[in-house]
C-alpha positions as CSV (number, residue, x, y, z in Angstrom):
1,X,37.7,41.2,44.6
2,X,40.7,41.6,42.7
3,X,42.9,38.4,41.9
4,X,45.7,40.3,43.5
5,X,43.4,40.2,46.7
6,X,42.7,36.5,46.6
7,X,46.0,35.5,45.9
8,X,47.1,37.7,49.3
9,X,44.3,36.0,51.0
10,X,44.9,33.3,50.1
11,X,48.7,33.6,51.0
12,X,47.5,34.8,54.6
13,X,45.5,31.2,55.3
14,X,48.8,29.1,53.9
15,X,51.3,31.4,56.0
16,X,51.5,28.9,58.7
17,X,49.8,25.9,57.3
18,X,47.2,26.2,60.0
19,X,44.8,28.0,57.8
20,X,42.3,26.0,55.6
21,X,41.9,25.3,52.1
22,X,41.3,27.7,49.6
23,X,41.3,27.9,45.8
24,X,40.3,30.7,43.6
25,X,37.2,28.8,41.8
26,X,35.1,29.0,44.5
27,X,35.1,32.5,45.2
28,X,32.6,34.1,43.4
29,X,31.7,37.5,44.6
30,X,28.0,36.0,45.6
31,X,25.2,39.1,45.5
32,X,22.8,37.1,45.9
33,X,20.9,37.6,49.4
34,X,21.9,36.3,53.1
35,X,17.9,35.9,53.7
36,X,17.7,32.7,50.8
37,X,21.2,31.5,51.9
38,X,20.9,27.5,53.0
39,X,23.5,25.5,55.1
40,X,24.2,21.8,56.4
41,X,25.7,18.9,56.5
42,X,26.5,16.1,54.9
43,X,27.7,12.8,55.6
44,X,29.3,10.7,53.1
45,X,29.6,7.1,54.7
46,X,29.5,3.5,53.2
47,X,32.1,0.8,53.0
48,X,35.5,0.6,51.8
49,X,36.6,1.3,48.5
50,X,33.2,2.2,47.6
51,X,34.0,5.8,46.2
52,X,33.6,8.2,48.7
53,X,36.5,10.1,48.6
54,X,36.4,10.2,45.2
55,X,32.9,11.8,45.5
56,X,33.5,14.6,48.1
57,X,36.2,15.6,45.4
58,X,33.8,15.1,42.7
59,X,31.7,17.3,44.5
60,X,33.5,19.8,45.9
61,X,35.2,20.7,42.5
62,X,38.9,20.1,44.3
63,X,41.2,17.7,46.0
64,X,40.4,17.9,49.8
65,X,40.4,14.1,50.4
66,X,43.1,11.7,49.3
67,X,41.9,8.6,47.2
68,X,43.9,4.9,46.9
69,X,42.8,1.7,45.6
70,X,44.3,0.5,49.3
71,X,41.5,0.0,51.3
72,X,40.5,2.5,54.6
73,X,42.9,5.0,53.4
74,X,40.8,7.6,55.1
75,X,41.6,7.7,58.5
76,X,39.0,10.5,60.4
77,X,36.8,12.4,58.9
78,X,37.6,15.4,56.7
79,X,35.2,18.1,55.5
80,X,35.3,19.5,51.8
81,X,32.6,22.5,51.4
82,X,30.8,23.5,48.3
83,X,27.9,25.7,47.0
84,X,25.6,24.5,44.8
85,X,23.3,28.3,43.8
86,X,22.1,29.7,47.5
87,X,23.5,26.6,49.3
88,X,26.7,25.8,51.1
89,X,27.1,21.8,52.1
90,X,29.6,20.5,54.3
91,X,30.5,17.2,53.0
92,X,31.8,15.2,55.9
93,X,33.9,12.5,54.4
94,X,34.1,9.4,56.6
95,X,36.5,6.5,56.7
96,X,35.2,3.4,55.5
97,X,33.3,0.6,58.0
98,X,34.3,-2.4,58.4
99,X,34.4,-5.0,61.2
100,X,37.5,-3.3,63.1
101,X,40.0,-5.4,65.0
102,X,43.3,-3.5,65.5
103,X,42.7,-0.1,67.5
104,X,43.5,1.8,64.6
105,X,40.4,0.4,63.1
106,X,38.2,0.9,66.1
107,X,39.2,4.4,66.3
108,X,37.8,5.0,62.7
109,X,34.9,3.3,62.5
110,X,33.7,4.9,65.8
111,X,35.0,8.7,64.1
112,X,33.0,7.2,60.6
113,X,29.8,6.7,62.8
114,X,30.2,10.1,64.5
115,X,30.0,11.5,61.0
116,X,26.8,10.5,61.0
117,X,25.9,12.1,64.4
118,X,26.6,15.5,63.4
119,X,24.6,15.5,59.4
120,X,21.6,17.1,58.1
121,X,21.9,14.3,55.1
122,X,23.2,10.8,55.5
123,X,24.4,9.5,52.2
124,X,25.1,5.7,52.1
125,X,27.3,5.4,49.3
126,X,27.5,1.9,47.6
127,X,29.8,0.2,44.7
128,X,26.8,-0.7,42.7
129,X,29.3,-3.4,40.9
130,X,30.2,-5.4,44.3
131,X,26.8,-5.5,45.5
132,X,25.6,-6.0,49.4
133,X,28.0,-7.8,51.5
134,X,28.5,-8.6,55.1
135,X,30.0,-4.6,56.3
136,X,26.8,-3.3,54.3
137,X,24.5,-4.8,56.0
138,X,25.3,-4.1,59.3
139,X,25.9,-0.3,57.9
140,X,21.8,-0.5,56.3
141,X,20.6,-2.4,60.2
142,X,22.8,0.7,61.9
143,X,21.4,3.3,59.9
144,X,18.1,2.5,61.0
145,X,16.4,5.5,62.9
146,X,19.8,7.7,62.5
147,X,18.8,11.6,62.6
148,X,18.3,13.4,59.1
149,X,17.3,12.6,56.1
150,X,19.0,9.3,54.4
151,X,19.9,8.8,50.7
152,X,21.5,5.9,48.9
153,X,24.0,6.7,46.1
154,X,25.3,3.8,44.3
155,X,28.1,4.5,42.7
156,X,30.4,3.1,39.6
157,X,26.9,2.2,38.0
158,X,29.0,2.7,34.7
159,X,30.3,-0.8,35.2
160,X,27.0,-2.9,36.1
161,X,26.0,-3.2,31.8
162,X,22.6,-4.7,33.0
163,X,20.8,-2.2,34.2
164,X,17.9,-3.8,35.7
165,X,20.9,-5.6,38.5
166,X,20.9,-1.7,39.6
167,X,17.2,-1.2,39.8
168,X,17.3,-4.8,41.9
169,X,20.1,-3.5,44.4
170,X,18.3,-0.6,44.9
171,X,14.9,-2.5,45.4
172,X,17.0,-4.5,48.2
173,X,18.2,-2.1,49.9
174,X,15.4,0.3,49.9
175,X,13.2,-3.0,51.6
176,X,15.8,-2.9,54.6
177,X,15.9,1.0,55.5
178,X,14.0,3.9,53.7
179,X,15.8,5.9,51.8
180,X,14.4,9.8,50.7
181,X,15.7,9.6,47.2
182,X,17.7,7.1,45.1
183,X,20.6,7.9,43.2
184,X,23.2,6.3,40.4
185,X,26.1,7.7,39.7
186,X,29.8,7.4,38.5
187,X,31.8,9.7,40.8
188,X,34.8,8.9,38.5
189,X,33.2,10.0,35.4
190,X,30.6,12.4,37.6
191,X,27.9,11.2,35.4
192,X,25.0,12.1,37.7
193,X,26.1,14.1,39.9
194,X,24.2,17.2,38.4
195,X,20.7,15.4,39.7
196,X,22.4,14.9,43.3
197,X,23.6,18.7,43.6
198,X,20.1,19.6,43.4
199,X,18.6,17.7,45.7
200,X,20.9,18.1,48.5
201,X,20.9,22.4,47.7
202,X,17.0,21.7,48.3
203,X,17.7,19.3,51.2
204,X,19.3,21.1,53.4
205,X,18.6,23.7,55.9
206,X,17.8,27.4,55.7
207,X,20.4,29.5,57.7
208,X,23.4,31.3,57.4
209,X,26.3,29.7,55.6
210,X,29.5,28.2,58.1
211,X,32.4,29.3,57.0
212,X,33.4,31.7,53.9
213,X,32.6,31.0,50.3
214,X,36.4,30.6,49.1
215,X,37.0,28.0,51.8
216,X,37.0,24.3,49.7
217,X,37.9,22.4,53.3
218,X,38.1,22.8,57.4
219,X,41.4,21.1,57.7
220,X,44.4,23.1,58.5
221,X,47.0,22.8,55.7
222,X,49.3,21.0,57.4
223,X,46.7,17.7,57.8
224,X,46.2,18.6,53.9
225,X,49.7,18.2,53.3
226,X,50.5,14.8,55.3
227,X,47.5,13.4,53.7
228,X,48.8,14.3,50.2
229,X,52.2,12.3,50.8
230,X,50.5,9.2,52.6
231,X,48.3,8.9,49.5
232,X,51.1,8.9,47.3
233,X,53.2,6.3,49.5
234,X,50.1,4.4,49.3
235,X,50.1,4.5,45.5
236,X,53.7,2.9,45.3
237,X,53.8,0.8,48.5
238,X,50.5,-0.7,49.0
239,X,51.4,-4.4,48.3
240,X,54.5,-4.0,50.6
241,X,53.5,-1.7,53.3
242,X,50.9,-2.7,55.9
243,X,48.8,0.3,57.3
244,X,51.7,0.4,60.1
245,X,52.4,4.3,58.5
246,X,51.4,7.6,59.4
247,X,52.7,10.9,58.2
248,X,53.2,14.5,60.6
249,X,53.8,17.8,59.0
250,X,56.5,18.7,61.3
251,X,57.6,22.1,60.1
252,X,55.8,24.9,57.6
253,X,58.1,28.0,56.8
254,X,57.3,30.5,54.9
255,X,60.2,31.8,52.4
256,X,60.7,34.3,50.1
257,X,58.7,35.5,47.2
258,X,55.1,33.2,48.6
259,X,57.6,30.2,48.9
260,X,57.0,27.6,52.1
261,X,59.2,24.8,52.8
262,X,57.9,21.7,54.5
263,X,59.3,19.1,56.7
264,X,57.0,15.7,57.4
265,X,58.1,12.9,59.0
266,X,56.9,9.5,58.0
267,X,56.6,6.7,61.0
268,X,56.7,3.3,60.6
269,X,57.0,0.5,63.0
270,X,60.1,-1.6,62.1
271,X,63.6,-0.5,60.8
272,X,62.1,-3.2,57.4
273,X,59.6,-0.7,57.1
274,X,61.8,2.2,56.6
275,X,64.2,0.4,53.8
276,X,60.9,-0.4,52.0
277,X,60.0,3.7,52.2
278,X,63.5,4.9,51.6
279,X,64.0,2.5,48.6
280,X,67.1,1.4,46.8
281,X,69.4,4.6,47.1
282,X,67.0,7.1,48.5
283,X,64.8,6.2,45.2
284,X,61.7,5.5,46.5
285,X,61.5,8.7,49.2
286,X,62.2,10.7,46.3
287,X,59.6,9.9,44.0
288,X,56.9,9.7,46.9
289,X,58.4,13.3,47.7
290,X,58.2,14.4,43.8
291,X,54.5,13.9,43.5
292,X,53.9,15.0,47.1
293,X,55.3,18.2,46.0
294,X,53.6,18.7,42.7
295,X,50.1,18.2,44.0
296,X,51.0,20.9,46.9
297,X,52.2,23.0,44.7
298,X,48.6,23.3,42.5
299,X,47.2,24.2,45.7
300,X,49.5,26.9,47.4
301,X,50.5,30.1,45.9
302,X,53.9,29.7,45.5
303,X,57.3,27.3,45.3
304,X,56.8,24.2,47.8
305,X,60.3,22.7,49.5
306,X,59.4,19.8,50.6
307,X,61.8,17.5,52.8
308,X,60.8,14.5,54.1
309,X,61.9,11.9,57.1
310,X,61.4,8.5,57.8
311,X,61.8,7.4,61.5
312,X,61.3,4.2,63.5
313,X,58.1,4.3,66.2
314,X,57.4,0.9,67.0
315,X,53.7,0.6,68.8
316,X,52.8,4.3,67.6
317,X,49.2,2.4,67.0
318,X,49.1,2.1,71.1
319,X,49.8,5.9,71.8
320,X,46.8,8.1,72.0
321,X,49.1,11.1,70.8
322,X,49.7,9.7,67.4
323,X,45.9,9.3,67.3
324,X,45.0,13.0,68.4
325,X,47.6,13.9,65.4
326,X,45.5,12.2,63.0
327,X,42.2,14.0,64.7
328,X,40.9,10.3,65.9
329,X,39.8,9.4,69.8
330,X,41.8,7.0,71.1
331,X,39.4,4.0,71.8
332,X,39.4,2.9,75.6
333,X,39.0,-1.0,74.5
């Protein structure tokens, strides 16, 4: 394949922004034979802030999950996709669990747990610096007799200097729920991750891959795109923001000469909310919309227009539509 060809392919999926992610490093002309080929799934799961976005990146090679030092930035759970040799794995990146109490948090930790529901692999990932707390423990008891094969994957073992505190957590947590192999890792760094890539190309099963060997994620473009500009008002409004905020790609046009322009609107619940997001003089929108733009535009084959609006919604966390937007079940208590 020419890279004329993949570029108009490419430009074919991102015409509407329904089409999923794509990027040219993944397509590789494979020869090799459809009768060695292995395919499944893989759930990422664990608490917050424990790294697993930053993993599924790590993994996949490219951005296809947004990553914040906010906790329970992911929302519902997005799939990046990668080959490791014969093997394509579906990474299923869940939101983090945690004891919910708004519906907003309900709603994810019920979508985090059906994650697990649809794997071939169930990887429990773990900050190996904070240890075993209260929301991992009820994760370890829950994970007890779930379908597939589980692993535990503690991660940011680059900052635990004594190594034989990481051989103990592991020790602990392999006493509560049996794990089929043991891994530490720095997602950050990806020191490790070589090890992991093996085992799961061996792990999972033989069959026919899902979807086609360019595609990097199964989210349209447009759910690509709002998630891109919440994590970046998340990187400059997370001590004054609560999670009262969700982002809608409202309008994807294509232009002239592979350009698109965008329009998202950005809802918040009180008219406060929306002078925090708009800033002093518009200065805050636009530098939310500045980054927003430069990270689509390593990702889509030409010039990005982005425009964004802020609008008032108060109680959007009580209407099942806004949920359905952000691919989550409304929960009925």
């Amino acid at each position: 394949m020419s890279e004329e060809e993949k570029k108009d392919k490419i430009e074919a999926f991102v015409k509407a922004g329904d089409g999923a992610l794509k990027a040219d490093q993944n397509v590789s002309d494979n020869k090799q034979s459809h009768e060695n080929r292995r395919c499944g799934f893989v759930a990422v799961i664990g608490p917050t802030n424990a790294g697993k976005s930053t993993l599924v990146n790590a993994l996949v090679g490219a951005k296809v999950s947004i990553v914040s030092h906010k906790v329970q930035t992911t929302r519902a759970p997005l799939r990046g996709i990668a080959i490791f040799g014969t093997s394509q794995i579906i990474f299923i990146d869940t939101p983090g669990i945690f004891t919910p109490k708004r519906q907003l948090d309900k709603a994810m930790v019920a979508s985090a747990w059906g994650g697990v529901g649809d794997a071939d692999v169930n990887a429990l990932i773990v900050d190996a610096a904070k240890g075993v707390d209260e929301d991992l423990e009820r994760i370890v008891e829950k994970l007890v007799g779930a379908r597939g094969k589980t692993i535990l994957v503690l991660n940011k073992s680059d900052r635990v200097k004594d190594k034989g505190e990481l051989l103990g957590l592991a020790q602990t947590l392999s006493s509560k729920l049996t794990f089929d192999q043991v891994f530490m890792i720095s997602a950050l760094s990806k020191d490790g991750l070589d090890e992991m890539k093996d085992y799961l190309a061996r792990s999972v099963p033989e069959g026919p891959w899902h979807y086609p060997e360019d595609d990097i994620s199964d989210a349209p473009m447009r759910v690509v795109a709002s998630e891109i500009t919440r994590e970046k008002i998340y990187k400059w409004l997370h001590n004054e923001l609560p999670y009262a905020i969700t982002v809608e790609t409202t309008s994807w046009k294509k232009l002239r000469k592979k350009a698109v322009r965008i329009e998202q609107t950005i809802f918040v619940e009180r008219d406060s909310q929306k002078s925090i997001v708009l800033g002093k003089g518009g200065a805050m929108i636009k530098q939310i919309s500045s980054e927003a733009r430069e990270d689509l535009a390593k990702i889509l084959p030409g010039p990005v227009h982005l425009f964004l609006f802020v609008k008032v919604r108060e109680g959007w966390q009580r209407d099942p539509e806004r949920y359905r937007e952000m691919g989550l079940d409304f929960p009925k208590k």
